[in-house]
N, C-alpha and C positions, 0 to 999 in steps of 0.2 A: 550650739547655735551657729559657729560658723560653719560646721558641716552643712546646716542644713541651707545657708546662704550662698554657700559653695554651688550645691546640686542644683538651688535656684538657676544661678547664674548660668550655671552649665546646660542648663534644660533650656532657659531662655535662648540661649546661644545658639542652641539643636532646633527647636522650632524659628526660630527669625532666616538661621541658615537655609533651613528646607524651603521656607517661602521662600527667598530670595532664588534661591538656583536650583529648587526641585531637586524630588529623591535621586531621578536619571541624573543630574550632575554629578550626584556625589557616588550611586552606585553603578555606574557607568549606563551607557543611554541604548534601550535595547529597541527603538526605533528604524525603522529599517525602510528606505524608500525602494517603492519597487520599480525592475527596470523592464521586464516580460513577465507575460501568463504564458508556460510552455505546454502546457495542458491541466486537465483538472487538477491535478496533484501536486504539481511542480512549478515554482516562480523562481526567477530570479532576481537579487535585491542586491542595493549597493548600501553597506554600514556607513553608521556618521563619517565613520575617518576615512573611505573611498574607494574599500573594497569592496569588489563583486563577489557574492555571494551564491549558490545555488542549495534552491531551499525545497526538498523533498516532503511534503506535508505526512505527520505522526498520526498513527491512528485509523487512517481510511487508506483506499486506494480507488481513483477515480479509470473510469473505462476506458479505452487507449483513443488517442490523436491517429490518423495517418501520418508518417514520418514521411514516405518518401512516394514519389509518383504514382509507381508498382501500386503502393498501398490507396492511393486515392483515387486508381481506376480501377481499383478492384473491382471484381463483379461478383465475386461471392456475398452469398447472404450475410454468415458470422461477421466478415469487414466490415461489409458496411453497415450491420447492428451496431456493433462494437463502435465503431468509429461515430455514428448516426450519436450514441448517446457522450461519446468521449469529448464531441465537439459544443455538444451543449451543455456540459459539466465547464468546457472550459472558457466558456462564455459566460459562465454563470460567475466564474471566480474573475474576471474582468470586471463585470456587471459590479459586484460587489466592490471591488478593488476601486471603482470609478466612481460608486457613494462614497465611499472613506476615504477618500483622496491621493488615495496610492500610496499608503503609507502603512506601515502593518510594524504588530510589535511580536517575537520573536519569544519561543522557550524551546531552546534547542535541548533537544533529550538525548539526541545521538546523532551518526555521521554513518550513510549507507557506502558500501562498496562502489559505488559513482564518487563518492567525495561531499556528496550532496551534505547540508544538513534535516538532517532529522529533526522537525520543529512541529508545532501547534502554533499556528498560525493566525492571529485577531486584529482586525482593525482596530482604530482609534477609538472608537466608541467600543470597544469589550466583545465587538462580535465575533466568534469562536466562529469563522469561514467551514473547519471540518464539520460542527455542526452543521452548520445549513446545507451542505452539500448532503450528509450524510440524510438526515432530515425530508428533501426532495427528492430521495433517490438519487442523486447525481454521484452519489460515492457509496462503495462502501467499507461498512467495519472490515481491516485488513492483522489480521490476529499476528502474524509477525513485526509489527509496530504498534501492535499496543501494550504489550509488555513495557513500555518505558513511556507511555501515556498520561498523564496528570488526570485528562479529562475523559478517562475510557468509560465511563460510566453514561455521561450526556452522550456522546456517539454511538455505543450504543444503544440505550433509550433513541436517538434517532434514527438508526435503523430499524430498530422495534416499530416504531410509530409509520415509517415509510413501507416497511411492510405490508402491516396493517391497513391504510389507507392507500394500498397499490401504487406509490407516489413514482413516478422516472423508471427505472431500471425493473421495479419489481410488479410494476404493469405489461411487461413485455415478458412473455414465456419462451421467446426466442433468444433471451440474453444470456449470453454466457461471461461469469467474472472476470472482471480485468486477468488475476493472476493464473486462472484454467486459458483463458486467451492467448497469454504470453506465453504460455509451457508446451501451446499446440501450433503455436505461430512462430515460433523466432527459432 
């Protein structure tokens, strides 16, 4: 009997505790406020305790940004496809970042040759960002980061479905993938 008034006690204590300070107190708080949208694929966040952050999105790859002048006077066609959908991908992760209040929660899977982190990136409310992008054609399935993917299966099922329904990037027969992009351009 006292064992079992014991375990009482001690369960009572584990739920009263959780309500009071929440699992993120006690399992550290994986909240992350963001401080840019650097393109479709890439934000940077500052963690509770102050540090900056740069957060490479797991699983997809979004169409590229123009980095530098050169690139945003381009006059070739591929640039400015490229860049045409890169800038709406990365407006779209703004868009979203500005419903959820700029706040995202984090499941770092790994750290790319940048420094970056490797993450699956969700707002407040559970919304999985790679999806939706994935989903509207704004990004897509990138098979060297999905190997270490939790949610490779929903991404892609949304590339499936963007396909399907010719959604952003897979309406345009003139679009070439972000990573065929980069291997012809840089």
């Amino acid at each position: 009997m006292k064992l079992t008034q014991q375990l009482l006690l001690w369960l009572s204590i584990a739920v009263v505790t959780f309500g009071l300070v929440g699992c993120s107190a006690l399992f550290g708080s994986n909240q992350y406020s963001v401080k840019r949208v650097s393109d479709g694929d890439t934000i940077a966040v500052t963690e509770p305790k102050g540090a900056d952050i740069k957060v490479r999105f797991a699983c997809v790859d979004a169409p590229e940004v123009p980095h530098s002048t050169q690139e945003r006077n381009s006059k070739k066609a591929v640039d400015r496809d490229q860049f045409k959908w890169g800038v709406k991908a990365q407006n779209r992760v703004k868009q979203l970042l500005d419903q959820g209040g700029d706040r995202v929660t984090l499941k770092i899977t790994d750290s790319d040759h940048y420094g970056r982190k490797v993450s699956e990136v969700r707002l407040r409310d559970g919304t999985f960002i790679q999806e939706v992008l994935t989903r509207e054609g704004l990004a897509l399935v990138y098979h060297p980061y999905l190997k270490n993917c939790p949610s490779a299966a929903a991404v892609e099922q949304a590339e499936a479905d963007a396909k399907n329904q010719q959604r952003g990037v897979w309406s345009d027969s003139k679009f070439v993938e972000p990573w065929k992009y980069r291997s012809h351009n840089r």
